[in-house]
N, C-alpha and C positions, 0 to 999 in steps of 0.2 A: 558390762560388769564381768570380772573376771570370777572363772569356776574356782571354789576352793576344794582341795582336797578331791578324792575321788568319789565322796559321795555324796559333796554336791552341799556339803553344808555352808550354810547362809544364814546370816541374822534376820533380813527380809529379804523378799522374793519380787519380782517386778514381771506383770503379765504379759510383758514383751519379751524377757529371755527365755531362751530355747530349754524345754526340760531335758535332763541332763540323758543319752542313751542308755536302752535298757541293756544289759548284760544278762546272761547265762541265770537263771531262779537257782540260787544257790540252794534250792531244799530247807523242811521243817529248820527253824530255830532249835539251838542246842542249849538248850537252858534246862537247871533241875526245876521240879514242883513238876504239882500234874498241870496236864494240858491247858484245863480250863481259866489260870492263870498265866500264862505264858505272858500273854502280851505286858500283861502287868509289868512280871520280871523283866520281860526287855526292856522298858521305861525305866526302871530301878536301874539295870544296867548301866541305861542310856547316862541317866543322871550320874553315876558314879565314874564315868568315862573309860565303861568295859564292855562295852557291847560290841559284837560284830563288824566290822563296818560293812561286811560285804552282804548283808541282809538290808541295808538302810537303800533304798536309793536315793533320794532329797530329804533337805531335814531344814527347816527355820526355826525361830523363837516357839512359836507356837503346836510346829505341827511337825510330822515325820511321816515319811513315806517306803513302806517296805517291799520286798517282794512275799505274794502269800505262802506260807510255805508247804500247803498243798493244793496246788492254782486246779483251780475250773476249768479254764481255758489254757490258750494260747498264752494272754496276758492276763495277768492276775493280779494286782496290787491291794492292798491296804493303807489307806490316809489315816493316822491316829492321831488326836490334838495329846500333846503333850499333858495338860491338865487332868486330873483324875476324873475320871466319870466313867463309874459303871456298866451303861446299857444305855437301852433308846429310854426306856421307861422311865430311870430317873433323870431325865432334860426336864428341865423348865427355864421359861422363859426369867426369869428373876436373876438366874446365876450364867446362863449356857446360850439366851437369844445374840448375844453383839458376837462371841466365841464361834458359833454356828453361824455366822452370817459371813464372817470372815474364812473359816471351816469354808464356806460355799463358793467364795471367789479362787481359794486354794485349789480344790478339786476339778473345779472347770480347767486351771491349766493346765493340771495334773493329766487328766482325761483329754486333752485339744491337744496336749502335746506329745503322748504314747499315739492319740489318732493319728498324726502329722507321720510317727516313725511308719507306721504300720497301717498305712491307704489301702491294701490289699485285704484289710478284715471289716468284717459283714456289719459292723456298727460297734455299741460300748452301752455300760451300763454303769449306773456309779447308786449307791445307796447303803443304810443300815439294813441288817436282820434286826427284823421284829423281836425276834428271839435269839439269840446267838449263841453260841458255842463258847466261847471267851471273853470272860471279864475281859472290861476297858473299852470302851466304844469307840467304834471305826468302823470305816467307810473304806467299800468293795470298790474299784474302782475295775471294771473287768470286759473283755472282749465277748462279743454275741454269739461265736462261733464254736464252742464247747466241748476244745479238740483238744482232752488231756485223759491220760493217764489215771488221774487222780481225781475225773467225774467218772464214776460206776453206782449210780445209787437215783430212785425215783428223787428222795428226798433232797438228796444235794442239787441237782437237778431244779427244782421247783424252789428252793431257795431261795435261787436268785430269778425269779420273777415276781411279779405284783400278785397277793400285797403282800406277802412276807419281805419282799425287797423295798426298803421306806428309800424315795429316792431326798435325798439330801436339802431339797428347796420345798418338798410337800412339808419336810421338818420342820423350816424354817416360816413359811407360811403358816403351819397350824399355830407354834410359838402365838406368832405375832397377830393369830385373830385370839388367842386366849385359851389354845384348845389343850387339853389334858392328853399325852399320851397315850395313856392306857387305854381310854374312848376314841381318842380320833383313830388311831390305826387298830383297833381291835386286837391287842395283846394278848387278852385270857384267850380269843379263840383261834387266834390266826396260825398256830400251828397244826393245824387241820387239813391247812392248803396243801403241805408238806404230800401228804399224801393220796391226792389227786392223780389220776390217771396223767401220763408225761403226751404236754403238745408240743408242736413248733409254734417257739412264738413268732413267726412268720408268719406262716400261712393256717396254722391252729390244725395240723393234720395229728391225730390222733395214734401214741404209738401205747398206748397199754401202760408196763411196766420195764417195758421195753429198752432198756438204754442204751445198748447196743444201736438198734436200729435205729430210733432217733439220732443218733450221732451220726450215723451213715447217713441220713437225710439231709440233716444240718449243712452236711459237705457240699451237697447237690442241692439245695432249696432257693430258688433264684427269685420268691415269695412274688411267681408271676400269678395275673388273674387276666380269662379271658374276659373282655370286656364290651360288650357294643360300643359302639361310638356311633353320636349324634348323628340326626339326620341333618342334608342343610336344608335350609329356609329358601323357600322358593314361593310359585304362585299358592301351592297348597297348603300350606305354611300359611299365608295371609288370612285366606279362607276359613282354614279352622281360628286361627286368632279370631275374625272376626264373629265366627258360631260362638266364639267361647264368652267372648264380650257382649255379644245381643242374651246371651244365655244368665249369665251376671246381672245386665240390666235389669232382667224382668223378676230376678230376686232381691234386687236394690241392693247389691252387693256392688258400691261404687267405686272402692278401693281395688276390687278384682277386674270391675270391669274398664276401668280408667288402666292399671294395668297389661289389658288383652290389646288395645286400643292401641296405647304407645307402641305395643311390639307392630300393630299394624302400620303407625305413623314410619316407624324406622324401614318396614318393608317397602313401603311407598312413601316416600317421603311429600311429593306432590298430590296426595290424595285431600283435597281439601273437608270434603264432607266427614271423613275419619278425622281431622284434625278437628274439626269444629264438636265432633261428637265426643272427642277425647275431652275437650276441654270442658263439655257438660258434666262428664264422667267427673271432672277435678271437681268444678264448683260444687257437685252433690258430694263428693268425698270430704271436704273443707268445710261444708256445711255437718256433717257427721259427728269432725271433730272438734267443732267450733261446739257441737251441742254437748260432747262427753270433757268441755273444758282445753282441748288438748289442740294446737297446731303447730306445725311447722311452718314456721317463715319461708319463705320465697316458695316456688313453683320449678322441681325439676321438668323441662322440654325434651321430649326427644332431640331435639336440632341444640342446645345450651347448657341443660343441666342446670341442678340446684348450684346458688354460689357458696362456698364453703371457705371458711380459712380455718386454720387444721394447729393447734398451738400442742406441742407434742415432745417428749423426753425418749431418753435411747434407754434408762437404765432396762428395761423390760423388750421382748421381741415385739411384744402389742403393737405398739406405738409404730413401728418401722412397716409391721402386717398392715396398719391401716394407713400409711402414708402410700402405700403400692398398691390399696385399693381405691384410697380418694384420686388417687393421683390418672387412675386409667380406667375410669367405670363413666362409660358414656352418658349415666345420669348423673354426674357430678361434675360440674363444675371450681375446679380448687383454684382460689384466687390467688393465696398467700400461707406460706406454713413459717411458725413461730418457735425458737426451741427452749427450753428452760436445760439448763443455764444458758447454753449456746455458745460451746466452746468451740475452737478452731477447728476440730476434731467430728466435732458435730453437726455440723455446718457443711464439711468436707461428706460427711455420709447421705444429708440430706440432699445435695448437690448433683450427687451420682445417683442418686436416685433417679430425681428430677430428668437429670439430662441424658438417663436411663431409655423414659418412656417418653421425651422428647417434650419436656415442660420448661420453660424459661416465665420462671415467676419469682415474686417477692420472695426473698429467705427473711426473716428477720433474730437477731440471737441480743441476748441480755448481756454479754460478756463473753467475749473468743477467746481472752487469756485463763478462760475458768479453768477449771480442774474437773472435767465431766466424764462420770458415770457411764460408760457404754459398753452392752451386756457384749460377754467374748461373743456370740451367734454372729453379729453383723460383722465383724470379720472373717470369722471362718464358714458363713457360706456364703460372702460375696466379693472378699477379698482373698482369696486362698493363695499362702503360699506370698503374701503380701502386706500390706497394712493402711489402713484408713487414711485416706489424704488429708491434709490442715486446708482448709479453704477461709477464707476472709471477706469474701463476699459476700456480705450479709449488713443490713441496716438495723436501728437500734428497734427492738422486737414491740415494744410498745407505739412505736408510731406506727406501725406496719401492720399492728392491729387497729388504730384507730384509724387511719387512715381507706385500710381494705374492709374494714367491719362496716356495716351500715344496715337499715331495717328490714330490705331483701335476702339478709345475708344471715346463713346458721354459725354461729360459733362454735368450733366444736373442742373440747379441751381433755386432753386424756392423761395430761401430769398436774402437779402442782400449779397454783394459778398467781405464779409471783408475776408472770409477766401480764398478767390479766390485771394484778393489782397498781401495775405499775402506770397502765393507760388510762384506772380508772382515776391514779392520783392527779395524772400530769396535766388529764383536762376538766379539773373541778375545778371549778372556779372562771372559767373562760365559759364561750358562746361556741364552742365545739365537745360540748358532752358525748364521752364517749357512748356508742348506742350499737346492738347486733339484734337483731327480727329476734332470734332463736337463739338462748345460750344452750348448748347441750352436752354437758359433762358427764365424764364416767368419774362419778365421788358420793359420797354420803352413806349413808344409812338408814333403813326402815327395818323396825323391827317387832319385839314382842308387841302386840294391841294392835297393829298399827296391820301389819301381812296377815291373809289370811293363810287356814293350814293347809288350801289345798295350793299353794302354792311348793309345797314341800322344800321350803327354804330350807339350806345348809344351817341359821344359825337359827332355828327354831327354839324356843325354850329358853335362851340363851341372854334374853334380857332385850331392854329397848335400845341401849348404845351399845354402840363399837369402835374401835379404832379404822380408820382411813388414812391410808397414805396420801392421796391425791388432797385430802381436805385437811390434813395434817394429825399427827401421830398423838400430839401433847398442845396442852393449853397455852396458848398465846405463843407459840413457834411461829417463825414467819410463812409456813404452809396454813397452818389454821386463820393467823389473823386474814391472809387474803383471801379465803375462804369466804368469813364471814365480810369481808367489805365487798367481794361479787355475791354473795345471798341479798346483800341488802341495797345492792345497787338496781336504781329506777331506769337505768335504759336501754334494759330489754324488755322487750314485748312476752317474750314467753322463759320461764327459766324450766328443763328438762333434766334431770339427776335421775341417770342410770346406775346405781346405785350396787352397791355389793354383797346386799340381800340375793341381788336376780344376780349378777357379773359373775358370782363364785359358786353359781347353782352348776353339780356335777355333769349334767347335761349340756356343757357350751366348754367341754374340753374338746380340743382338736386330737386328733388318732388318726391309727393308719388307715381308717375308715374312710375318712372323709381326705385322708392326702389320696387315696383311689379314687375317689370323686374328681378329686378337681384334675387327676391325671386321665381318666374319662371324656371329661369335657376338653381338656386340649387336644386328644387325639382328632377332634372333630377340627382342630384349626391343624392338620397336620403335625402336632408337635409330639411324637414319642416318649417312651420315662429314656432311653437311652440318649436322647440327642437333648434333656432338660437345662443341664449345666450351658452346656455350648447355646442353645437360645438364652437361655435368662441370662448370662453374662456377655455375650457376644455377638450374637446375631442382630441384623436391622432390617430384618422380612417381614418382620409383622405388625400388623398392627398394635396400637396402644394395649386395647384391653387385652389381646392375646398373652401380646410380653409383660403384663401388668401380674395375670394370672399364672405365667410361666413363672416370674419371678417368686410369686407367693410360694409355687408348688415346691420348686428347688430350695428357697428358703428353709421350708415346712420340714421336706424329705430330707437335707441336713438338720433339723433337729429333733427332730425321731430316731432317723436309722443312723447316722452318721454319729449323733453323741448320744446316742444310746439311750435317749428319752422315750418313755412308751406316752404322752400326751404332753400337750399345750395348755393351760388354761387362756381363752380367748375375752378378757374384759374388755378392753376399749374395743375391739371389732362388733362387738355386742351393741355396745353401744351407739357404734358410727352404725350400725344398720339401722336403725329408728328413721334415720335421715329417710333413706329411703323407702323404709314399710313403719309406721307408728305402732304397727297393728306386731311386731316385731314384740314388743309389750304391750300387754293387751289389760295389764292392770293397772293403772294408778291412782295415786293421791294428792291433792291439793294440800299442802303443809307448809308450816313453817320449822326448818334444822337448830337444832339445837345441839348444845354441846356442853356437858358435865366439867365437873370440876378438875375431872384426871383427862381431859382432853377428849373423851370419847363425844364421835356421833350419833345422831339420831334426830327423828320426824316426829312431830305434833300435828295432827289435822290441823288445817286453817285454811276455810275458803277463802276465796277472792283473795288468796293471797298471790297469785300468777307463777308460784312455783309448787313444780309436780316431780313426784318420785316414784320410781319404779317398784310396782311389789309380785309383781308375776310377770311371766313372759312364755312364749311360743317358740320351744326352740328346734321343731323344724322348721318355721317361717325363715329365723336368723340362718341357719344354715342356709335355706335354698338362696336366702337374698346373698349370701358371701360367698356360696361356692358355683350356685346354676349359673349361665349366662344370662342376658338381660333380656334376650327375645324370649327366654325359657321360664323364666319364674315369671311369678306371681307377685311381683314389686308394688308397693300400694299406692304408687303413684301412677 
């Protein structure tokens, strides 16, 4: 597509073309009125076809992209939608949710593609002030590194960190669970933060009021941490496994001591009487959850692993996070992964994955000529500097579930369930009923009556329904109807809804916390943060799980530090742990899903009804079962 004009204007934008090069911050805007409207007048400007051009750097139907005109940093920008809208405060979802979700795919290329010019700066940041300086609402779009002129102040300074900084997709998620501005980001108080003593948001080292010195830090902050690294696993290593597992036993903690057992079975693989004791450990574990209502289908082995087949969407990083975990975690066994819609494009991502960690299994996709959804991440941090291959190998996604599903086998599903509903059409009526041991979805809702409080659910008080993507958004859309035709399908043994009561509990955000964890634990397989890239894309020295984990961590650390994210929300990961620890969620309920007249979800108790949904959870369990190693945690199997 050819550039028009020099700045870049376009009626629509496409996330494949190059954003246009930055030039020289031409300095504040020169427009009369006082400041606090500026932005305004330039839009008025803009409409009247007098505006600057050399202030604009990209501009479509919708939205305009400026230079700030006193930058923070390095790189400075402004994204402003063209549409009138005052602040953060007056968004709602009514007028501003479809605007802001468009607003979001805008910024990402905005931000992916200044990153691309400028490899050499320490990461990016993009979001509204809580509180801002200038009518008309826009998004900072701005480099980590805070080397200008025109920062000298605690307050500018702390600005643009959390939470006065709303990052662009928190917006757009509160919208769409129903949340109020002024409540979900604390408005009346949030200018408080302002004036906090200044950290690095690196490494959180403490500089007073100091902004000078902070800056001099910023230069040199390499945000290194000394770290132990693992011991390896030897004869003493089995030893204690095995004190730890007799120690479990004698408090009939069978999930801990089944657990200790396995890591012993993997130490020794030939030890039969640990194998035999292991597998006492299970029956008493099985017997535990068979009493609290709850099991999972099949039996992860040390030597096999649970069978899994993984039916999974790109629009979200989730999904792709837990295909590089099922895909390389020695208790799981992935039979077959399934993709909604499963375009050529999609197919091609999941592929490279696969042939990544050394998997040649079933792909199965709904449609290769779709038009699919696929979040910018999985290009730019495992395609850099390149673009996602079309792959066509792939069989029609409903056989591929019926075929690899069977009563051994967990089903696990973390998008919408069209292709779920497709396997369950195409074999009604025949003598091959589709059937899977375990269906186990991240979707639904439990809420007011239903969670208790000490669960300190996010949507407390907030009513017993809500909307769900995964289960569909609006009444009788084709995500709800298939929804409800797998709630009331008869051939699963167990139905498991991780739910978005516990999935969107603020405690299961990923941070730079836990990307030091997992860069911790690879030090222990040899693997460095400097040589991260060059293994997770290149290397073939390691083993599965190593590169499974390598991959996750470079993944992760491109989207923190690289596009300037300070957290993850981790739902479907949440949820694919249960597989492995139950005790992962340590609440639930026997219900039957219901769904109101405006489309929203929600739970009714109902025993003996064989589906169960999540209302609390353990989320140091989830972490250790997704970031420790498998000889190191406390796995419940």
């Amino acid at each position: 597509m050819a550039m028009v004009e020099a700045a870049g204007l376009r009626e629509a934008w496409h996330a494949e073309d190059d954003f246009p090069p930055l030039q020289r911050n031409p300095g504040p805007i020169n427009l009369p009125g006082d400041f606090k409207g500026k932005l305004e007048n330039f839009l008025r400007a803009l409409a009247n076809g007098c505006a600057e051009q050399k202030h604009i750097v990209h501009q479509t139907a919708e939205f305009v992209t400026l230079y700030d005109g006193h930058p923070k940093s390095s790189v400075h920008l402004l994204v402003i939608p063209i549409q009138r809208i005052k602040c953060l405060e007056k968004v709602d979802a009514d007028h501003h949710l479809a605007l802001l979700k468009r607003m979001k795919e805008y910024v990402n290329w905005v931000r992916n593609g200044v990153a691309k010019q400028y490899p050499h700066l320490p990461g990016w940041a993009e979001g509204f002030h809580a509180v801002p300086t200038l009518d008309q609402l826009h998004c900072h779009v701005v480099s980590l590194d805070f080397q200008s002129p025109c920062l000298n102040s605690t307050k500018q300074y702390n600005s643009f960190q959390p939470p006065f900084l709303v990052p662009l997709g928190e917006v757009v998620n509160a919208l769409e669970e129903g949340f109020d501005m002024r409540t979900r980001f604390g408005l009346a108080s949030v200018e408080d933060e302002l004036q906090k003593e200044l950290q690095c948001h690196r490494c959180h080292a403490n500089f007073g009021q100091d902004v000078g010195q902070l800056k001099t830090h910023l230069m040199n902050c390499s945000h290194s941490q000394t770290v132990a690294s693992l011991q390896g696993l030897g004869e003493d290593s089995w030893l204690r496994e095995a004190e730890l597992a007799q120690k479990a036993w004698g408090q009939a903690d069978w999930a801990l001591a089944a657990s200790h057992l396995a890591t012993c079975v993997r130490l020794h693989p030939g030890h039969e009487k640990t194998i035999l004791q292991w597998q006492k450990a299970m029956d008493k574990h099985e017997n535990d959850l068979l009493g609290q209502g709850l099991r999972i289908a099949g039996r992860p082995s040390p030597e096999f692993g649970l069978p899994v087949v993984f039916d999974m969407e790109t629009d979200d990083p989730d999904d792709f996070i837990c295909l590089l975990f099922l895909a390389s975690h020695p208790l799981i066994k992935l039979k077959a992964v399934t993709i909604t819609p499963g375009s050529a494009e999609q197919v091609g991502l999941v592929r490279w994955a696969l042939e990544r960690l050394g998997l040649d299994i079933r792909v199965g996709a709904a449609n290769l000529n779709a038009s699919a959804v696929i979040n910018p991440w999985h290009a730019a941090a495992f395609f850099p500097g390149s673009t996602i291959p079309n792959r066509h190998d792939a069989e029609p996604a409903w056989q591929v579930l019926v075929q690899e599903c069977d009563e051994s086998t967990v089903l696990f599903t973390g998008g919408p369930l069209l292709n779920l509903k497709q396997a369950i059409l195409n074999t009604r009526g025949t003598d091959q009923m589709f059937v899977a041991g375990t269906w186990l979805a991240q979707g639904g809702f439990a809420g007011d009556g239903l969670v208790p409080e000490d669960a300190n659910s996010p949507f407390a008080g907030k009513g017993s329904h809500c909307t769900t993507t995964n289960f569909g958004r609006e009444a009788k859309c084709p995500a709800a109807d298939a929804a409800a035709l797998a709630l009331e399908h008869e051939g699963f043994r167990q139905k498991l809804l991780v739910s978005k009561n516990v999935c969107h509990h603020k405690e299961n955000h990923f941070r730079e916390e836990q990307l030091q964890r997992l860069l911790t634990n690879l030090q222990a397989h040899g693997v460095t943060e400097r040589e991260l890239a060059d293994v997770a894309l290149r290397s073939r020295g390691k083993d599965r799980y190593c590169l499974g984990q390598t991959l996750l961590a470079h993944g992760m650390r491109e989207y923190i530090r690289t596009a300037g994210r300070e957290k993850k929300a981790m739902h479907d990961p949440l949820a694919a742990m249960v597989m492995l620890d139950p005790h992962v969620v340590n609440l639930w309920a026997e219900v039957k899903m219901t769904q109101d007249k405006e489309g929203r979800w929600g739970a009714a108790s109902r025993p003996n009804s064989g589906t169960f949904i999540s209302l609390r959870h353990d989320p140091q369990r989830f972490w250790t079962t997704l970031l420790n190693p498998p000889a190191t945690c406390n796995i419940g199997y």
